[in-house]
N, C-alpha and C positions, 0 to 999 in steps of 0.2 A: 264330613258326613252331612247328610242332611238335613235342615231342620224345617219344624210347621212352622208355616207363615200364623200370625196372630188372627183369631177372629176378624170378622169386618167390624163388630161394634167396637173391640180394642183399641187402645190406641195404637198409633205406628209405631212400629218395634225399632228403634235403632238398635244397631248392632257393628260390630268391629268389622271392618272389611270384608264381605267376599264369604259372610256364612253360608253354606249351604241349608234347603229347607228339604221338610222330608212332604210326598205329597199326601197330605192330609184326606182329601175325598177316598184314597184306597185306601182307607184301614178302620175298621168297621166296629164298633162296641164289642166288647167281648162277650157280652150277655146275646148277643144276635148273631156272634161267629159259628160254624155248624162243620160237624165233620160227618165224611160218608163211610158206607157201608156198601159195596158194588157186586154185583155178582158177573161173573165171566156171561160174554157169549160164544158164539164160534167159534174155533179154534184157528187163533190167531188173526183174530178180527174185530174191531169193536162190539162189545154187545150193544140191545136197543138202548137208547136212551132212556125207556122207561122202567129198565131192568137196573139203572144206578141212582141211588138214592141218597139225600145227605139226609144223615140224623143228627140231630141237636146233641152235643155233648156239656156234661162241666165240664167249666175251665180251673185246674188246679194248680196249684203255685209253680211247680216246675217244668210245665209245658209250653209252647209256642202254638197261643191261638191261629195264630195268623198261617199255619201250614198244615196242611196234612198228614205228613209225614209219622212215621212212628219209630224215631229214633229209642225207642226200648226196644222192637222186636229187631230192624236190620238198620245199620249206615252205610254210606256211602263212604268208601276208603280211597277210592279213586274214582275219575271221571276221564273217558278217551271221546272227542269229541270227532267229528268227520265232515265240514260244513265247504255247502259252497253261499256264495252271496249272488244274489240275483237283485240289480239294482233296480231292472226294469219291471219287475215283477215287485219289488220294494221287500222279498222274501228271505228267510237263510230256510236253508233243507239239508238234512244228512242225516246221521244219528249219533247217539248218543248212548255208550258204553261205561256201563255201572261196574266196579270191579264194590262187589258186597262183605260185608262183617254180621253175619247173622246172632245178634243177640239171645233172643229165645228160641229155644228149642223145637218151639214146636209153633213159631210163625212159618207161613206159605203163602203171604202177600207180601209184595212191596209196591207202598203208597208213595206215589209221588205228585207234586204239584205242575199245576198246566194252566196255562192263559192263552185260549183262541189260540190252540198249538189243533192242528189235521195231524193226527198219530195216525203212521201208514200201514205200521206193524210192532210186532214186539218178540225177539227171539231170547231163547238163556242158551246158553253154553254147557253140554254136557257133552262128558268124554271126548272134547276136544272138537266136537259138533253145535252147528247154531242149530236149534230147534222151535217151531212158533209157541208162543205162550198166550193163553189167553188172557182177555186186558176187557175190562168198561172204564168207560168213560162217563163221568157224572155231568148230569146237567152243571149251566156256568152259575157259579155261586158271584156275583154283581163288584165283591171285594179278594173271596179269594180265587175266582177261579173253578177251575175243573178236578176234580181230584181222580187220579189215574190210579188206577186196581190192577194187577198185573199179578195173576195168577202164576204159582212156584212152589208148587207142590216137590220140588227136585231142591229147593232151597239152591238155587244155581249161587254158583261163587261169582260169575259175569253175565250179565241182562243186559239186551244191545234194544235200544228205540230209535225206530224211522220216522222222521217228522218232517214238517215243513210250519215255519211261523204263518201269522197274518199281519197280509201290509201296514193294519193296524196294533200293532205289537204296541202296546203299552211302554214295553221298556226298549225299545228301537227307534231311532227317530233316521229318514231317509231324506236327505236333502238334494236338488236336484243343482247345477253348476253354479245359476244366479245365486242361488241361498248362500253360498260361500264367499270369502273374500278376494279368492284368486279367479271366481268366473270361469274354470276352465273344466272342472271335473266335480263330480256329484261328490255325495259325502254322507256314510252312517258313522253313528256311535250308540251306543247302549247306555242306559242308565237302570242299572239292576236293584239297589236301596230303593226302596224296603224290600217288598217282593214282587219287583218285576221282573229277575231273574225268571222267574216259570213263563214269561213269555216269548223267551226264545232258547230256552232250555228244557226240558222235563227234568224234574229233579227235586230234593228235598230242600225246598227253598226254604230254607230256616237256619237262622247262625248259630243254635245247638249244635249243627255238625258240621266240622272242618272237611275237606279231603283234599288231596290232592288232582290237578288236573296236566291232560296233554291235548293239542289240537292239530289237527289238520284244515286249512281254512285255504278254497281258491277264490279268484275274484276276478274280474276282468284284469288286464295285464298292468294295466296305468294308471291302477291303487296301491298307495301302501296301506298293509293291513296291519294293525297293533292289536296287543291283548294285554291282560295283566297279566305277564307272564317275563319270558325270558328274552324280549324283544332286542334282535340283534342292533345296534345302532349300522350297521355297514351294510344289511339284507337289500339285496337286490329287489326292484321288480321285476316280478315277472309272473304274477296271478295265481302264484303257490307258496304256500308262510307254512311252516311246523313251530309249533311254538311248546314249552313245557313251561310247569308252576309247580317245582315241588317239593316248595312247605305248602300245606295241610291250611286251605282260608274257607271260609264260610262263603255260601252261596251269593251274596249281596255284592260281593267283591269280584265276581268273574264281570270281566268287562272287553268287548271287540270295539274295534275303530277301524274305519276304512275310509279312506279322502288323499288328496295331493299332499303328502306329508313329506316334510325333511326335519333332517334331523341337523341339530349343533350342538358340541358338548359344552358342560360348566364347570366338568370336572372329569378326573377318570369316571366316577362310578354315577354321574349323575349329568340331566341335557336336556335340550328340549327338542318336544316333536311339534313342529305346528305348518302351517302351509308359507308357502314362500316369503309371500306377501308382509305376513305376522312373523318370522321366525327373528328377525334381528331384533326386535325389538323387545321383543319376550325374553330375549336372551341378556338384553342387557336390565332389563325390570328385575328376574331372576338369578339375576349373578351371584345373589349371596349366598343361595340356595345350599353349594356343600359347606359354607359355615355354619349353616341352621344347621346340618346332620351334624356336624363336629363338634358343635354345642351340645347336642342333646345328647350324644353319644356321653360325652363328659360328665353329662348328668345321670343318664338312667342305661346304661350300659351299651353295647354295639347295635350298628345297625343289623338286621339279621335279615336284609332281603335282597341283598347283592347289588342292587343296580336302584338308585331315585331318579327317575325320569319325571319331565311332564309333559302331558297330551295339551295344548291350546287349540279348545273346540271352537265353534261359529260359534258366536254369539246367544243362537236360541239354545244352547245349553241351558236345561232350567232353573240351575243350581249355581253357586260360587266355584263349587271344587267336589270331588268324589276324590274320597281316598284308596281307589284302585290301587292294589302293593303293584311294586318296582313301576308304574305308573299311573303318578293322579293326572285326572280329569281335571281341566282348568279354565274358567270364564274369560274368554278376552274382557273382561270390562274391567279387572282389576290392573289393568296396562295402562298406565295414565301419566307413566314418565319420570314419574319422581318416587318410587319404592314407596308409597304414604299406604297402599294399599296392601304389602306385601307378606300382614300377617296372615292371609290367606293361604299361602304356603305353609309359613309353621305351622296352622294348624291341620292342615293337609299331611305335612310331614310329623310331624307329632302321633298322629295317627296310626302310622307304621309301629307304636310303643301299644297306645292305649287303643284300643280296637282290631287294628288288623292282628297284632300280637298275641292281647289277651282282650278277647273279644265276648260283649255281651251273648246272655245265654235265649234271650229273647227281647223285646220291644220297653217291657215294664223294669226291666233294668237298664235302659238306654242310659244314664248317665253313669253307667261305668264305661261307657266309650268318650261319651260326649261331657262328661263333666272334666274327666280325667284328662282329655284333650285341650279344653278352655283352658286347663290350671298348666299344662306342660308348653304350650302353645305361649303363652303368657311368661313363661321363664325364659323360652328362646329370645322372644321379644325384647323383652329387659337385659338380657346379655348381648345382644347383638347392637341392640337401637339406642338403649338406655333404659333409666327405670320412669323416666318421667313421662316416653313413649308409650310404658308397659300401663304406667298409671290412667292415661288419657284413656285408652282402650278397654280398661276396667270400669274405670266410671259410665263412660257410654252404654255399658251392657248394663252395669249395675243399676244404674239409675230407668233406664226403661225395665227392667224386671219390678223393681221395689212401685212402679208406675202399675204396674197391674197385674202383678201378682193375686192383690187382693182382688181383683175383679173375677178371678178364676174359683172354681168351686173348689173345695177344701180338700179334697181326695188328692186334685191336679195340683194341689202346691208341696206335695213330699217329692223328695227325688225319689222313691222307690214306693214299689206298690208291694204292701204287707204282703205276706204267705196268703191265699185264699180269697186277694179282693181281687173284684175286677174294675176293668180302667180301659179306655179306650185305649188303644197304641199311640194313636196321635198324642193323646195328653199326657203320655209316659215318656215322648219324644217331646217335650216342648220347650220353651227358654229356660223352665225350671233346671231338665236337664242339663245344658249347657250352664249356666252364669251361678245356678245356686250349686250345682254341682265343683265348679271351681272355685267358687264361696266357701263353700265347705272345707275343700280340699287346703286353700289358702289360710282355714282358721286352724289346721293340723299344723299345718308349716307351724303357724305363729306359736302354738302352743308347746309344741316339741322342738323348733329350732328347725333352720331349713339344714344345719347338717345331718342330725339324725329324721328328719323327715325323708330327704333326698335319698341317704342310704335305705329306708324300708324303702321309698316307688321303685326304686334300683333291684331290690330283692323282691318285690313284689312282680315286676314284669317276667324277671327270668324263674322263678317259682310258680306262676302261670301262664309262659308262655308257649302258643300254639292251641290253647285250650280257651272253651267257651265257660264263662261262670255267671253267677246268681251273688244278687249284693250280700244274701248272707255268706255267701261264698267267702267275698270281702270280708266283710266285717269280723265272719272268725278267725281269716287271716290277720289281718288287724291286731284285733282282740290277743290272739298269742303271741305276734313279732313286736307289736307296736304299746298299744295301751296297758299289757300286764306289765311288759318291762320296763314303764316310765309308770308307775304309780302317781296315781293325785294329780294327774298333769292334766284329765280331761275325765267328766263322770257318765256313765253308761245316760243318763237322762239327757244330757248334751246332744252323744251323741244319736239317739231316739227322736231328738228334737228333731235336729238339724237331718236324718236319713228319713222318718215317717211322719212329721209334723210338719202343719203348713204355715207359710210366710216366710221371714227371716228369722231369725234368733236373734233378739235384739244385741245380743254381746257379738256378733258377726264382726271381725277387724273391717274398718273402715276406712274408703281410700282417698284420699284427697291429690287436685292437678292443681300446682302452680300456674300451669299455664290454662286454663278453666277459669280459675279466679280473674284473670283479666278481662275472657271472654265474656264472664258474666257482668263486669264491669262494662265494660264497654257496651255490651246488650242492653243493660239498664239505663245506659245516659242517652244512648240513643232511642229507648222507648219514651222516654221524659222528655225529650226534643227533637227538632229535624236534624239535629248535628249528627254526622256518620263519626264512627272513629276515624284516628289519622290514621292515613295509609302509612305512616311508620311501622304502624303497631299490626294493621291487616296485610300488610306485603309480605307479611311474616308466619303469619299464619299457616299450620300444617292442614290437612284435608280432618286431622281428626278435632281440630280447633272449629273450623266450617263447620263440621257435623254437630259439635256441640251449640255454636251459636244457634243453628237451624232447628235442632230437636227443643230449645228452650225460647224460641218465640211463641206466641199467643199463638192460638188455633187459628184465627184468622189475622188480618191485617187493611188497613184501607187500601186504596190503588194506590192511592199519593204514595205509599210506603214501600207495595211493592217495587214501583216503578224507582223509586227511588235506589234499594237494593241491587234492584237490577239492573240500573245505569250504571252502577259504581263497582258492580263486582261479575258482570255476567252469568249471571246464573243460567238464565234462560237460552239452552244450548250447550251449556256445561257436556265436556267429555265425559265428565266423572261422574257412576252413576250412583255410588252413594249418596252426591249432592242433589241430582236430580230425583231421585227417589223419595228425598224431602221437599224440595224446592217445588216439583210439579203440585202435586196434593194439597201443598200451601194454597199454590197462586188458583188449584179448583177453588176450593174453600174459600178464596178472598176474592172471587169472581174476580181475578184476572184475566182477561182473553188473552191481552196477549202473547201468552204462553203458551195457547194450543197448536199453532201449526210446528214448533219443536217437544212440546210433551207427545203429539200424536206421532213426531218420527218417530221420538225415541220409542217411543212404546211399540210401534211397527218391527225397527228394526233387534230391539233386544228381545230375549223371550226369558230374558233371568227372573224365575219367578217371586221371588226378593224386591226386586227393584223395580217392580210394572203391576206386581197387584196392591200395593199402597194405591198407586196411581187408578187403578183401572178402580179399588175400593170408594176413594172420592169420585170419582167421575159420577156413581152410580147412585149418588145419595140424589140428587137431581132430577128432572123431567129433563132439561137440556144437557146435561152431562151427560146422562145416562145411551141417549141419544148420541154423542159423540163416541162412546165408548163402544155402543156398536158400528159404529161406520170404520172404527180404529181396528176392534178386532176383523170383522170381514175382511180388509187388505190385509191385515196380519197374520191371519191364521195357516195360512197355509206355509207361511215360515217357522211356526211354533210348535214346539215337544207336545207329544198328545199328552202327555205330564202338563204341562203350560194350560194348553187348549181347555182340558178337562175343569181346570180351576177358575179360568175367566168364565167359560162358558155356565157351569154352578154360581158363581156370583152374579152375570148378569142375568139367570134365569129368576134367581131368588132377591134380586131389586124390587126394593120399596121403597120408589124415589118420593121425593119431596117437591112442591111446585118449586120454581127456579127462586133464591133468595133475593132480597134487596139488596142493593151493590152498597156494601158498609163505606158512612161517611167518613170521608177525609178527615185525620188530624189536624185541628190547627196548633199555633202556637203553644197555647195554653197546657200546660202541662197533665193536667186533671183530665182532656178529653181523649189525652193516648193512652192505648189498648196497655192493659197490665199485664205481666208477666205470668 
């Protein structure tokens, strides 16, 4: 899943390979979020735009700001989709068939959500006829969108929508042949988390409601077309796909792909999809892949979605990974040769448990996804890799959280937002959820033992799964399977602390890396002198060792130092963009130049938003940075997720650079005059 990138005042976030961010600029205070009230025009035709109106509502503890929808009066039980793809047009058009569960009696709306969606018409289905329905359309609300009114006075059991997306689809990104690896054929994918689903769907974009879905989807003849769905490994092309999905996921999770795709298996039930050029080598990156499902299976019970595949998008993917069921979404930059990056998977696959399973009920409970994922994520690791791997990966997250945490306001440091407060969704999504969420989670282990721990998550998935919940939801679960029947092992104020209290709990079990303690050694002898470690000791080094070294040098460095680093270990041009995602931002900081004509490839050619707005953040503190960073993005832009686009373009608007710094003096000899730690 996705996670927010850290403020620009923040420090750099390290993090364990390949996390996804959620995009922060769409998701809007919740004291500022507004829902409408529409009144029909024509019959079966847009009303004026000045006849739909958004009025301000409270927000109350079990609702989802972030959508329209009125999941109390009707859901969505199913979704029949009818799409074709138009790549020169950069459009999808068809419609989209609601199969309804009318709640209240005496609802005769159904609210759905929409993004820069042209709604062509709108029919329901009675006595076995379509019939036009009237529908407005609300001015665009800047985060959520259009909220679509569809008049149903017949409470139809089936509503069919005619649409067409715009080329600028938020959650659509259109790449033309160059932008790909193979050169030979164009390429879209979707990124539907958080709610970008309503930009090329209409529908009840909110993970309150599951349904099930079917597609029909054509395309030119010499694409394959993927979905999260039931995607055949042996499908021909030939510019017509049917695809089904049906267990019951929340709207974040519908996901299309269309590009030069093959396919290779890793397993009977699990493979990769990625384009020629990429597919051997992802395949061999990915190999362990049905041992991570067999792992966890062992832990928290069967997998329950038939098939784990993975998508390997282009590179401006602006994420690590999307946990799309029976196929995630995967960044080539975690391909680096040696599996160092590979917990990006488990936690991709983990997902398939905590999230797509038993899936959050809204944004202010995000770490019942994403805590829950860190902490399951983290056991595959340590079964597969070792614990000393699992440990390294722990420290990295923990140590930048416990880094600034406190710099965040006090509300942003609980993992869960009380009954009745409000919170921005970003902030409800942030590192708290993932690292203090699996903090948490790991202080239960310790408390209760990871045998009877492991057997409640085990009961815990299959007692809610297929169903969206609310942390009290958890906790009174809990509270009956877990803490009544192990008395005195953990006290209600514990856990208070650690679910609506901010920072850490100082009693939090804490983790320590053998192989860290060197790192830090080694770090410190060489800040005390020009002596590097022996390449005994760095030949050996794992990519999570590197990252450690890098997150724990001084904010800046002399040149003598960079260059020295970077004689001796290549940084500069680094495949790997964990390392370059630190390494660059350094050498801005330490006026290195010459680092810029490979920090400005990389950042042209990736669009992972993780690993290029660290980068793009330094550039920007600058008059001549700053200056660099637009010349970087103008070549770039037109290869990057309007996800990507949207967040460089917010930060360099809102630079408030500094004149260009003094180039800090060289280290001599003297011990006293190198930079401390």
């Amino acid at each position: 899943m996705i996670r927010i990138p850290p403020m620009p005042s923040s420090p750099i976030r390290p993090r364990r390979a390949g996390f996804p961010q959620l995009a922060a600029l769409l998701l809007l205070s919740l004291s500022a979020l507004s829902l409408g009230a529409c009144k029909p025009g024509a019959e079966g035709s847009p009303a004026p735009a000045t006849e739909a109106r958004n009025t301000p509502v409270t927000a109350t503890a079990d609702r989802d700001e972030h959508s329209y929808a009125q999941p109390d009066k009707v859901v969505t039980e199913d979704l029949a989709l009818d799409l074709a793809l138009d790549f020169d047009a950069r459009t999808i058009a068809g419609t989209a068939t609601y199969t309804l569960q009318w709640k209240d009696d005496t609802a005769t709306e159904l609210v759905l959500d929409t993004r820069d969606l042209a709604i062509d018409k709108v029919e329901g289905e009675a006595d076995g006829q379509w019939q036009p329905l009237q529908f407005a359309l609300a001015p665009a609300d800047p985060t959520l969108g259009s909220k679509l009114t569809i008049e149903t006075p017949q409470r139809n059991t089936r509503v069919r929508v005619t649409y067409t997306t715009s080329p600028d689809a938020s959650g659509l990104q259109w790449l033309t042949p160059e932008m790909t690896e193979g050169g030979q054929l164009p390429f879209m994918f979707s990124q539907s988390q958080q709610i970008h689903a309503r930009s090329w769907v209409p529908l009840q974009d909110t993970p309150a409601i599951r349904y099930t879905y079917t597609a029909h989807v054509t395309s030119r003849p010499d694409v394959m077309v993927l979905m999260s769905a039931d995607n055949d490994p042996d499908a021909a092309r030939d510019g017509d796909y049917t695809f089904s999905m049906p267990q019951p996921i929340p709207s974040y999770l519908m996901a299309i792909a269309a590009g030069d795709l093959v396919f290779k298996p890793i397993s009977g039930r699990a493979g990769v999809w990625a384009e020629p050029a990429t597919i051997d080598r992802a395949v061999a990156e990915f190999e362990d892949t049905e041992k991570m499902i067999e792992t966890t299976e062992a832990l928290y019970g069967p997998y329950r979605w038939e098939r784990y595949d993975l998508l390997i998008l282009p590179p401006s993917f602006p994420y690590g990974g999307m946990e799309n069921p029976r196929l995630s979404f995967i960044t080539p930059t975690v391909i680096v040769g040696d599996k160092s990056l590979v917990s990006l998977i488990a936690h991709e696959l983990a997902h398939s448990w905590s999230g797509n399973l038993v899936t959050f009920s809204s944004a202010k409970h995000g770490w019942l996804n994403e805590g829950f994922t860190s902490y399951v994520e983290n056991r595959i690791v340590e079964s597969l890799y070792g614990k000393e791997f699992s440990d390294m990966e722990y420290v990295i997250a923990r140590n930048a959280l416990a880094d600034g945490i406190a710099a965040m306001p006090e509300a942003t440091q609980a993992l869960a937002v009380r009954p009745g407060t409000e919170l921005d969704a970003d902030d409800a999504l942030s590192a708290v959820s993932y690292d203090k969420g699996a903090w948490f989670l790991q202080f239960l282990e310790q408390r209760f033992g990871r045998e009877v721990f492991d057997a409640f998550l085990r009961d815990y998935f299959d007692h809610f799964a297929f169903q969206s919940i609310t942390t009290e939801q958890f906790l009174d679960y809990a509270r009956a399977n877990l803490f009544d029947k192990h008395p005195d092992t953990v006290t209600d104020a514990e856990i208070q602390e650690w679910v609506y209290g901010p920072g850490i709990p100082a009693y939090a079990p804490q983790v320590l890396s053998r192989n860290f303690g060197i790192v830090d050694s080694a770090r410190l002898a060489w800040l005390g002198s020009p002596q590097l470690p022996p390449r005994q000791i760095t030949d050996a080094w794992s990519t999570q060792e590197w990252l450690h070294f890098l997150d724990s040098l001084p904010p800046t460095l002399t040149h003598a130092q960079m260059a020295q680093l970077d004689a001796a270990y290549g940084f500069t041009g680094t495949d790997n963009g964990e390392i370059a995602m630190r390494w660059y931002p350094l050498a801005v900081r330490s006026g290195y130049t010459e680092a810029n004509d490979a920090l400005a490839a990389f950042t042209e050619r990736v669009g992972r938003r993780k690993l290029i707005m660290p980068i793009y953040t330094a550039l920007v503190q600058t008059e001549p940075g700053l200056a660099l960073a637009k010349e970087i993005f103008a070549r770039a832009r037109p290869g990057y997720h309007p996800i990507t686009t949207a967040s460089v373009e917010k930060l360099i608007a809102e630079a408030k650079p500094a004149p260009a710094p003094a180039p800090a003096a060289d280290a001599t000899t003297e011990t006293s005059e190198a930079p401390s730690p």
